[in-house]
C-alpha positions in Angstrom: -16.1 24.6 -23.8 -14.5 25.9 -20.7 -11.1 24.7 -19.6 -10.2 24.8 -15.2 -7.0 25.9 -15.2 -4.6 23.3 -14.0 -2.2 25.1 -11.6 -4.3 28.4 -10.2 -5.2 26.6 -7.1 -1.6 25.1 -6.2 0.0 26.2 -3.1 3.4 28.0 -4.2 4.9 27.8 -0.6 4.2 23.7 -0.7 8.0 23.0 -1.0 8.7 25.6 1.9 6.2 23.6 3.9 7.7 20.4 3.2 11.4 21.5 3.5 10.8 22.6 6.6 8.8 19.3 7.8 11.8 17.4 6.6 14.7 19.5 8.2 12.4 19.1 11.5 12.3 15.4 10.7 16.4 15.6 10.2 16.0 17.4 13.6 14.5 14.5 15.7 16.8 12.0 13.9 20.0 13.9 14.9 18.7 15.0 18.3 18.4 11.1 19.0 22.1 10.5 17.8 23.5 13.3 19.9 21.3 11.7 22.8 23.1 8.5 22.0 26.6 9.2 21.9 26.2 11.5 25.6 25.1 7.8 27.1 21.2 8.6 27.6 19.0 5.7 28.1 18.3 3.1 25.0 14.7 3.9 25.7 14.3 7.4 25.7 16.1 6.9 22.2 13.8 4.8 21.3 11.0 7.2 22.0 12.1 9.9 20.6 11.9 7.7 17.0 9.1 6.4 17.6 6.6 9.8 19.1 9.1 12.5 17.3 7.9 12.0 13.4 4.4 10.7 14.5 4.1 14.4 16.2 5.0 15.7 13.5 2.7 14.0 10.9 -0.3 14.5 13.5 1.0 18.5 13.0 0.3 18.7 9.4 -3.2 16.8 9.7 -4.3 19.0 12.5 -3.3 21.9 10.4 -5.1 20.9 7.0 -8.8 21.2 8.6 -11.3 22.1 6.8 -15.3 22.6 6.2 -15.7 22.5 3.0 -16.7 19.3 1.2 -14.7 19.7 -1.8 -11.9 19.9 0.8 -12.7 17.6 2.8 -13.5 14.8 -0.5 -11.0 15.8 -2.7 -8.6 18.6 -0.9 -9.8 21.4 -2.9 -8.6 19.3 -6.1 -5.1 21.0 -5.8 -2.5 18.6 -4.9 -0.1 18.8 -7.4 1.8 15.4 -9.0 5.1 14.9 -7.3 3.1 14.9 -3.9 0.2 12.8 -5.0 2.5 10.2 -6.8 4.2 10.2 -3.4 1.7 9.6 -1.5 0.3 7.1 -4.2 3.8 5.0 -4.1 3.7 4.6 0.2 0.3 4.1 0.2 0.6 1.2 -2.3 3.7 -0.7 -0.9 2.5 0.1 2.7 4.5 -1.5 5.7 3.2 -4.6 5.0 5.0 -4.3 1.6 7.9 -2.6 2.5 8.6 -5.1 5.8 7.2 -8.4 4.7 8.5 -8.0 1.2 12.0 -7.1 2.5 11.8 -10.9 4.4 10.2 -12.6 1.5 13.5 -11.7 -1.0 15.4 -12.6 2.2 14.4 -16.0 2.4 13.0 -16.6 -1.4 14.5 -14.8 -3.5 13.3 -13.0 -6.9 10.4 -14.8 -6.8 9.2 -12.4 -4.4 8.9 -10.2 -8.2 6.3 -11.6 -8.7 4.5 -9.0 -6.1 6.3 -5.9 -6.9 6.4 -6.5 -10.8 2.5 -6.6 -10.5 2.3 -3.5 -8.7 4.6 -1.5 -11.2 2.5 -2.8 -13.9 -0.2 -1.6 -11.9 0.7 1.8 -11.9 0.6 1.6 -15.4 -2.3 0.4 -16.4 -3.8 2.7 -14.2 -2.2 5.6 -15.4 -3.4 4.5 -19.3 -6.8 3.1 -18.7 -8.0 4.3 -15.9 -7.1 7.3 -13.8 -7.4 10.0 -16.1 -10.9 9.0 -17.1 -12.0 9.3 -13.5 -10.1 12.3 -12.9 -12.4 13.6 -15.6 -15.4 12.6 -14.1 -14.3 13.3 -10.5 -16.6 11.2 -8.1 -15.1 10.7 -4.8 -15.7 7.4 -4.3 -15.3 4.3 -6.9 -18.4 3.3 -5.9 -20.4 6.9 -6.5 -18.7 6.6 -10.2 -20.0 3.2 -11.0 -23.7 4.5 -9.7 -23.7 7.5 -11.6 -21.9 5.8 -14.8 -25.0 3.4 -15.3 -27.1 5.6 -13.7 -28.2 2.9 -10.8 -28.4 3.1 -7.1 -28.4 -0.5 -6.9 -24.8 -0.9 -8.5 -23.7 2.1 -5.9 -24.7 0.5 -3.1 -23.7 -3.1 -3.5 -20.3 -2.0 -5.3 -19.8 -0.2 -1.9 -20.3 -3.3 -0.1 -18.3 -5.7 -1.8 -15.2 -3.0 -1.9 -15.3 -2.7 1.5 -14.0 -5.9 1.8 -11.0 -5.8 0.9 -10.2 -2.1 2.5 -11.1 -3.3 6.0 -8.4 -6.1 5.2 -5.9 -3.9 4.3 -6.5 -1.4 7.3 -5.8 -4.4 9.7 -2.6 -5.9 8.0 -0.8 -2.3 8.2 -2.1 -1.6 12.1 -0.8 -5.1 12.6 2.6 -4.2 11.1 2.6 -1.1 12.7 1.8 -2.0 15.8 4.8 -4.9 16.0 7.4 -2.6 14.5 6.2 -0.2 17.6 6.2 -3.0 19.8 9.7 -3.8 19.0 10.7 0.1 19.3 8.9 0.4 22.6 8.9 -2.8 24.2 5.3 -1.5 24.2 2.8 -5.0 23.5 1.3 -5.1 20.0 -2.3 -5.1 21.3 -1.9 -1.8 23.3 -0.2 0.1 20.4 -2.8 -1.1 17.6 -5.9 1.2 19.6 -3.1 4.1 20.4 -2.1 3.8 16.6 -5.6 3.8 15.2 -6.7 7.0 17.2 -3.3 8.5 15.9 -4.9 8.1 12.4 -8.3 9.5 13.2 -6.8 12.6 15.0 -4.6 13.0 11.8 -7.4 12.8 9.3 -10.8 13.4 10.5 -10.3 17.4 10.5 -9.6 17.9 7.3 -10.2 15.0 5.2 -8.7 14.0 2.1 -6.9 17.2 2.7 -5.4 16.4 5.5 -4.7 12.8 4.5 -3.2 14.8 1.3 -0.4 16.4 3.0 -0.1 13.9 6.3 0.6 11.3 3.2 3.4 13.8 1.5 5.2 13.7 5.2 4.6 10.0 5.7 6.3 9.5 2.2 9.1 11.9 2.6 9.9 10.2 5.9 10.0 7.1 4.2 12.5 8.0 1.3 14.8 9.3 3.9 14.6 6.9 6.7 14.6 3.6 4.6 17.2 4.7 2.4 19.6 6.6 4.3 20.6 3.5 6.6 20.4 1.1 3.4 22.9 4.0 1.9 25.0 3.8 4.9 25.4 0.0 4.4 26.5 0.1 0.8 28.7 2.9 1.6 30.2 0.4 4.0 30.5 -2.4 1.7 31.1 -0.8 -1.7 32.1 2.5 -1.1 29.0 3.9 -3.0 25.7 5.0 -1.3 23.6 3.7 -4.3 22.5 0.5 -3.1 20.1 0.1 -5.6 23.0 0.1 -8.1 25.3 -1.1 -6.2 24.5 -4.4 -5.1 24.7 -6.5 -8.2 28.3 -7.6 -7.4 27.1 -9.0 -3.8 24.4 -10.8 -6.1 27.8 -12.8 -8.2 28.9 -13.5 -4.8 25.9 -14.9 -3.6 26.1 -16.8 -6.2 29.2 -18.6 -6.1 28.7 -18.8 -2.1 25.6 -20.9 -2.7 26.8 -23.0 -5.3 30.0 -23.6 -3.2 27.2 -24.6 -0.2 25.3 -26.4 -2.6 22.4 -25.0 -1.3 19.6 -26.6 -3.5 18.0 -24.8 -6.8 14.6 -25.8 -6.2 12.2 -26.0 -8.9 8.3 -25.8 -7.5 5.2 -26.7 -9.4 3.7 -24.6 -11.9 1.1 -23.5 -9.6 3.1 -23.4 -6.4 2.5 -20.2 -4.2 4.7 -21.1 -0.9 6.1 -17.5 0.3 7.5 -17.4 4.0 4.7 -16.5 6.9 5.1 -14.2 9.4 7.2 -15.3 12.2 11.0 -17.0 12.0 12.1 -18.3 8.5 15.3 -19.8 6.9 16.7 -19.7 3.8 15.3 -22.6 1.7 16.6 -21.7 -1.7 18.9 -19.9 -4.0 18.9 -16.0 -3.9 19.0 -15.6 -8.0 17.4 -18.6 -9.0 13.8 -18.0 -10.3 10.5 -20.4 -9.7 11.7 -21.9 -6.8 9.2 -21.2 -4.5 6.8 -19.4 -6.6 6.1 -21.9 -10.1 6.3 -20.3 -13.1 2.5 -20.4 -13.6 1.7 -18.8 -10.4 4.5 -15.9 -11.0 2.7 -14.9 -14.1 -0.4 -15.2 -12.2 0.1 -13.9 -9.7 1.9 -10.7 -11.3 -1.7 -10.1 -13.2 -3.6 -10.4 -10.0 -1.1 -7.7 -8.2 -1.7 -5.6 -11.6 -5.4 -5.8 -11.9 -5.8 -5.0 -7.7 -3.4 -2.2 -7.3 -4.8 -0.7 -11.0 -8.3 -1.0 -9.8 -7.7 -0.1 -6.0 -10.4 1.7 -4.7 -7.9 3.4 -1.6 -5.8 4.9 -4.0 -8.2 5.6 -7.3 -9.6 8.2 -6.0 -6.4 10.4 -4.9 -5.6 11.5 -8.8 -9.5 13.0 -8.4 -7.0 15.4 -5.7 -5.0 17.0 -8.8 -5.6 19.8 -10.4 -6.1 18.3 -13.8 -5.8 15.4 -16.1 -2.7 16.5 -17.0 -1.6 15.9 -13.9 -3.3 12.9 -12.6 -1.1 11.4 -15.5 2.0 12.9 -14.5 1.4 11.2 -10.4 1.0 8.2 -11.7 4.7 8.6 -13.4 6.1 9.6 -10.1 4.5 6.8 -8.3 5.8 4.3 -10.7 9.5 5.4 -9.8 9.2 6.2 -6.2 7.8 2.2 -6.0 10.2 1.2 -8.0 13.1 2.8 -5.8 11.8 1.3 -3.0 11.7 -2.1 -4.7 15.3 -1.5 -5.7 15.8 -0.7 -2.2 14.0 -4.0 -0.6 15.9 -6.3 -2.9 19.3 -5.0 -2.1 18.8 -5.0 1.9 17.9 -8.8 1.2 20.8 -9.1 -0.9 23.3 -7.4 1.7 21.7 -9.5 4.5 22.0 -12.4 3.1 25.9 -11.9 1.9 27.3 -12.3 5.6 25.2 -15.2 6.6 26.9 -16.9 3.7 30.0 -15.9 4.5 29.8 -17.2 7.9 28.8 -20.3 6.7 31.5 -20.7 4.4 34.2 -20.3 7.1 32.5 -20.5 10.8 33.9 -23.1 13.1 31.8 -25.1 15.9 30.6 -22.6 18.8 31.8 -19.5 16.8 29.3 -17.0 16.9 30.3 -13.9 15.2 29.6 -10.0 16.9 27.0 -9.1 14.1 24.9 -12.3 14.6 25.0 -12.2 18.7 23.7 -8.3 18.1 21.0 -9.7 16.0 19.9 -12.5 18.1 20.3 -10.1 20.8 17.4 -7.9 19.2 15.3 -11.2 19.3 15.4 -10.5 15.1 16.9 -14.5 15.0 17.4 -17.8 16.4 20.0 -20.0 16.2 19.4 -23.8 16.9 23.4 -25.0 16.8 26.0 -23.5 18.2 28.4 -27.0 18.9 28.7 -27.4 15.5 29.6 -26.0 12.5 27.3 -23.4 11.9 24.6 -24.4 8.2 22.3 -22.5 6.8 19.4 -23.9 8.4 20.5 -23.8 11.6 19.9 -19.9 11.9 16.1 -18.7 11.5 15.6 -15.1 10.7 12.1 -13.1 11.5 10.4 -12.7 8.3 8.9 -9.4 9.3 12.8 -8.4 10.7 15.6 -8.5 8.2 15.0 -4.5 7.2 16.2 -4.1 11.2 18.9 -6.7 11.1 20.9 -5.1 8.2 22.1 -2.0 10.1 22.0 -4.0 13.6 24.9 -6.6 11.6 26.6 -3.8 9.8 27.1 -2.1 13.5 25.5 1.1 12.7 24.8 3.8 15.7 21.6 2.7 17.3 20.0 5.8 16.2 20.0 4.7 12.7 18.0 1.4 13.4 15.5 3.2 15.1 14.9 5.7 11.9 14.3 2.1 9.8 11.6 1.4 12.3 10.6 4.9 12.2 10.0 4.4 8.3 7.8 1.1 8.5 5.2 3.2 11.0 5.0 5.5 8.5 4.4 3.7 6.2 2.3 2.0 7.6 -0.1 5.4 9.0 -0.1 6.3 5.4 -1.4 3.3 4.3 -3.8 2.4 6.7 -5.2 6.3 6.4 -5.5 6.1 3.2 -7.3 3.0 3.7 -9.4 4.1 6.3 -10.2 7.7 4.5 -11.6 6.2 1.8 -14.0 3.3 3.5 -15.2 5.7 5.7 -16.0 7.8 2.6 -17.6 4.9 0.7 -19.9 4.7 3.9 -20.7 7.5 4.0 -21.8 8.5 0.8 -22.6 5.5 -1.2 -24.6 3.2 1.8 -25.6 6.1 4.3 -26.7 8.7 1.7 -26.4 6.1 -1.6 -30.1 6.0 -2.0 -30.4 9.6 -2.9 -28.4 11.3 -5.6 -28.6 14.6 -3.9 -26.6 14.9 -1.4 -27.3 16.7 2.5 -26.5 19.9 3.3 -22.5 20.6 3.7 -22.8 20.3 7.6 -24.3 17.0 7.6 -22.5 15.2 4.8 -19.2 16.2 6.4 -20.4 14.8 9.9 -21.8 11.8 8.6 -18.9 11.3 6.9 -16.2 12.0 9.8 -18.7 9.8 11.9 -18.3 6.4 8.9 -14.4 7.1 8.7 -14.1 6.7 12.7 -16.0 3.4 12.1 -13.6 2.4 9.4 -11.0 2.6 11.4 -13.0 0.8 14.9 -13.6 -2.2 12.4 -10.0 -2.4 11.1 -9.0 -2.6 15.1 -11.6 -5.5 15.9 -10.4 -7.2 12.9 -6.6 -6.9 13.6 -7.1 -7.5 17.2 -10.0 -10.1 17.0 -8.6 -12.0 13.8 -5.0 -11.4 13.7 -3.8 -12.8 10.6 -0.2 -12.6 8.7 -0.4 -9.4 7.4 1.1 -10.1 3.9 -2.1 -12.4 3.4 -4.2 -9.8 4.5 -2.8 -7.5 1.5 -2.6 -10.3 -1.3 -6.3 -11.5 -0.2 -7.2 -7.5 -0.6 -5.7 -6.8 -3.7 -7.1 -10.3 -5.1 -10.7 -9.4 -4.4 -10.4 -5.7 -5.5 -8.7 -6.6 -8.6 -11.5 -9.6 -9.1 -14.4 -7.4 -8.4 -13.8 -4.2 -9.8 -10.9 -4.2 -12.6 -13.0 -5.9 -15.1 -15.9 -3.0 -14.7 -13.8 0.0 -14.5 -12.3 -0.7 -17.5 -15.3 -2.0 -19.3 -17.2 1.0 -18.4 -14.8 3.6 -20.0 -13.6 1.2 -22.9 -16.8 -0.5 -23.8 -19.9 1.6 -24.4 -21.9 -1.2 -24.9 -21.8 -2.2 -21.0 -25.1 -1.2 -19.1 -26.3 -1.7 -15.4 -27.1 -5.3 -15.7 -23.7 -5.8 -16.7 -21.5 -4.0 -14.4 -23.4 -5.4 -11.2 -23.3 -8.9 -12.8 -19.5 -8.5 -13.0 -19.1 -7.0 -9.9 -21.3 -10.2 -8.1 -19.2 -12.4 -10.1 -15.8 -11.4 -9.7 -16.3 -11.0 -5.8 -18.2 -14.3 -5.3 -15.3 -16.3 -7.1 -12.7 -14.6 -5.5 -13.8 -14.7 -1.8 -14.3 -18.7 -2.6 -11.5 -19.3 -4.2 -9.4 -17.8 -1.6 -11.5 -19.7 1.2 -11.3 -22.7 -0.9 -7.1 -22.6 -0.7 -6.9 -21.6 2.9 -9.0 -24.3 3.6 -7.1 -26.9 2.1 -10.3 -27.5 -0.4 -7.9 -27.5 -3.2 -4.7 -28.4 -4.3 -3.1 -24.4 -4.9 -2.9 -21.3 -2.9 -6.1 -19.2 -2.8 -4.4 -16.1 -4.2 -3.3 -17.7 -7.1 -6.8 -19.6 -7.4 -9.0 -16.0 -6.9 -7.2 -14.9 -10.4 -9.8 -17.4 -12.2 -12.4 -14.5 -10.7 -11.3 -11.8 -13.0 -12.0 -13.9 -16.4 -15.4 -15.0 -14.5 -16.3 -11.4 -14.0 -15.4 -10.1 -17.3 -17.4 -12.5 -19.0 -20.4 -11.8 -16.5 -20.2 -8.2 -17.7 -20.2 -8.5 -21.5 -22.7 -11.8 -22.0 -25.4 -10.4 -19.6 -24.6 -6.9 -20.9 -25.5 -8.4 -24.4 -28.6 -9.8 -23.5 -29.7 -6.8 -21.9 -31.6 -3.9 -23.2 -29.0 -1.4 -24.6 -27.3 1.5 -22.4 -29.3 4.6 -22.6 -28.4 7.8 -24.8 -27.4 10.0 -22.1 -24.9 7.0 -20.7 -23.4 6.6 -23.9 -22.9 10.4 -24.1 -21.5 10.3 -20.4 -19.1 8.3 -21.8 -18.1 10.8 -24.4 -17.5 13.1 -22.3 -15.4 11.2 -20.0 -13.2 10.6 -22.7 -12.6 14.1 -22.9 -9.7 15.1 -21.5 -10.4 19.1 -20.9 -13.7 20.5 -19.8 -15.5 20.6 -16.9 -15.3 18.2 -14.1 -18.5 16.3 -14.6 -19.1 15.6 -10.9 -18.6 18.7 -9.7 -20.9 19.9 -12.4 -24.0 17.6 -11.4 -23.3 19.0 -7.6 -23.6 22.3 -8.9 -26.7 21.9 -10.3 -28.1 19.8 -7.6 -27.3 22.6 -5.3 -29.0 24.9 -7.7 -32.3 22.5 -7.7 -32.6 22.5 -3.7 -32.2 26.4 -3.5 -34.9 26.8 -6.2 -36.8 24.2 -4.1 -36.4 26.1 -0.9 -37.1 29.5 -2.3 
């Protein structure tokens, strides 16, 4: 048995590359506050953020073209861990995570854990049950490796279908983001920037691929560590001497406490199955920072938390990025790093809620009627609040925060240099082009070779597999504009209702078809049909009002549903064939040959015998 060794195509120079991308990034970012303090323009500043980085991530897409497929699929199969789990970890959380999330543990609390917990959890299950099997096998799509798995063209093509689903969602929720975070930067309207940022992502990944998307990804991430945290460090360098907010904010937490109990600001307790998380636009504070189930039940948090876990495990947008690595090895190892970048960030998200929310108490606590302090008039200035009472005594209620705003707010209340606001914005774009390319990389994949070509299993010459496919990713990305500009919708519904249906329709396959060798064709598609018709109804059914709970708690009923499809028909059916039980074997195996790559090779062989 032959063994691919696991580092011989890695790029030694990669951390040159990417020190010098981030001392460039540094570059722009003190260039702006030099530009600030000599008195130049607000908006030029604001450009500057806003075109600087995104030059600079178009830069390393541009440079990463290619013509090879394997390239172009799966970037030669040579991204090592640290920058695939970093690219995995943005990806995942996305703007829409990293902004609306940041709102929800504003205004709800902990019960916004309830997300984040699932997506950790994700990351684990993914890194035991799945990912390392289908690094093993190596298809490019999750789609090509359910087809080739039961050996059905069927399955390929309508597991395509359905999966698209939820990636077309989840392209629209992070241009929608993106393109208000950019509206805010630019004064620029939404609807203009979500076209100009869509192109963006098409010039960035189109030449080169998942190659490009690769190492585009590893600068979106960078520029998220360092331009989320840095101005979160700032604050908690202000307010507890230590830049470690994500250690440090515990204390703020005891005073929250206290404040609210001294407010008596109600400890409400929801309904089991209660899922009532703040919608985009303004908010206020309803309930107590540290006090669980208010408005998540506990029903739905546990729910919900299996839902996040089974979508983000299963997630067709980021599956296929360990089949980048160079080896199992280290497909394991990514998923590691990605579990403690996310969690970082999580950290992160909780304590700018917590050190937001600290002065509003304190204000209050002590305001007097038509006392507005300097920190809130700078925040209502940036139209991030409303106030509805100013001849009184200031409560709670009376000021209304944007959901979608408090990770601007903090450093606009703490008084930072305008310079550093700007690189929070510049950090929510990013994450959300890495997100939505990711997103749109691999629909445009799926269409391309599992509906355009699925009804072959040899694939077209090099030159027209790689057009076709360039051609399916630019209309991945047209239909995520029509659907954000056409259909706008909050955007953190968009990503719950995508994670819901790809948890739904594909967890309970994937896992059955590398854990279960009894699973056959009849099966897997009678799963797949299942999970995805329950979940698309169940989250109509609670939008609609049809029943009494929210639809993303009601779609988790889809993944029994489908699990059960799988095994009973599965049962019933005639038996899995040798060579898919042996297929199995193999992919169990964690050394060897990369079994995808060896069917293309043979392939290849069979049409130049053919020709000759």
């Amino acid at each position: 048995m032959t063994f691919t060794p696991r580092t011989r195509f890695v790029n030694p120079r990669l951390g040159t590359y990417f020190g010098i991308f981030a001392s460039a990034l540094a570059a722009v970012f003190f260039l702006a506050a030099i530009f600030e303090q000599l008195g130049m323009a607000d908006t030029t500043i604001r450009w500057i953020m806003m075109l600087g980085p995104i030059a600079l991530y178009g830069a390393v897409g541009i440079a990463s073209a290619t013509a090879q497929p394997l390239d172009y699929f799966a970037a030669g199969r040579r991204v090592p861990a640290v920058f695939t789990g970093l690219a995995l970890a943005v990806s995942a959380l996305g703007a829409t995570g990293l902004v609306t999330l940041t709102g929800v543990f504003f205004v709800s609390g902990f019960d916004g854990l309830a997300i984040t917990i699932g997506g950790l959890a994700g990351f684990v299950v993914m890194a035991i049950l799945l990912a390392p099997f289908l690094r093993k096998f190596g298809a490019y799509t999750v789609p090509t490796y359910l087809g080739r798995r039961f050996e059905s063209r069927l399955l390929r093509l309508l597991s395509a279908c359905f999966l698209a689903v939820p990636m077309m969602l989840l392209i629209a929720a992070e241009l929608r983001i993106a393109s208000s975070v950019g509206a805010w930067l630019t004064m620029v309207s939404a609807a203009t920037l979500i076209p100009a940022l869509a192109m963006f992502v098409l010039v960035t990944i189109v030449p080169g691929g998942m190659r490009s998307l690769s190492w585009s990804n590893a600068a979106q991430a960078i520029t998220v560590i360092l331009a989320f945290l840095v101005p979160v460090a700032m604050v908690a360098t202000i307010v507890t001497k230590i830049p470690l907010p994500q250690l440090t904010y515990g204390p703020i937490v005891r005073s929250l406490i206290r404040q609210e109990a001294a407010l008596a600001l109600p400890a409400v307790a929801a309904t089991p199955f209660a899922f009532d998380l703040p919608g985009e636009g303004l908010a206020t504070i309803a309930k107590r920072f540290a006090t669980p189930f208010g408005a998540i039940g506990p029903g739905a948090f546990v729910v919900t938390m299996l839902t996040m876990m089974a979508g983000l495990a299963s997630a067709p947008w980021l599956l296929p990025r360990v089949s980048a690595t160079p080896g199992v090895h280290e497909a394991r190892k990514s998923l590691g790093w990605a579990t403690f970048i996310f969690g970082v960030l999580v950290l992160t998200m909780t304590s700018v809620a917590a050190f937001m929310r600290a002065p509003l108490m304190e204000l209050v606590l002590s305001s007097e009627p038509g006392n507005i302090p300097t920190w809130l008039r700078d925040v209502l200035s940036a139209g991030l609040a409303e106030i509805t009472t100013v001849s009184t005594r200031i409560a709670v209620t009376s000021v209304s925060f944007q959901r979608d705003g408090v990770f601007l707010a903090l450093p606009i209340a703490t008084g930072l240099p305008s310079a550093f606001i700007y690189l929070a914005a510049a950090a929510a774009i990013a994450a959300a082009l890495a997100s939505a390319s990711a997103a749109a990389m691999a629909l445009g994949n799926l269409l391309s070779e599992d509906i355009v070509n699925g009804l072959s299993w040899e694939p077209p010459s090099d030159t027209a597999r790689l057009l076709i496919a360039r051609v399916m990713l630019a209309a991945a990305v047209g239909t995520g504009v029509a659907i954000a500009i056409f259909a706008p919708t909050d955007p953190l519904k968009l990503l719950l209702w995508a994670i819901a249906i790809t948890g739904a329709t594909a967890f309970p396959a994937l896992v059955l078809s590398i854990w279960w060798k009894r699973l056959n064709s009849y099966g897997a598609l009678a799963g797949l049909v299942a999970g995805f018709a329950v979940a698309v109804t169940a989250i109509i059914a609670g939008e609609a009002g049809w029943i009494s709970i929210s639809g993303v708690v009601a779609s988790a009923a889809a993944i029994p549903a489908s699990t059960a499809a799988a095994m009973i028909v599965s049962v019933l059916t005639p038996a899995p064939t040798r060579h898919a039980l042996e297929l199995v074997r193999d992919i169990r195996v964690p050394g060897g040959e990369i079994l995808y790559d060896r069917e293309m090779q043979r392939l290849r062989l069979k049409q130049r015998r053919g020709g000759t």
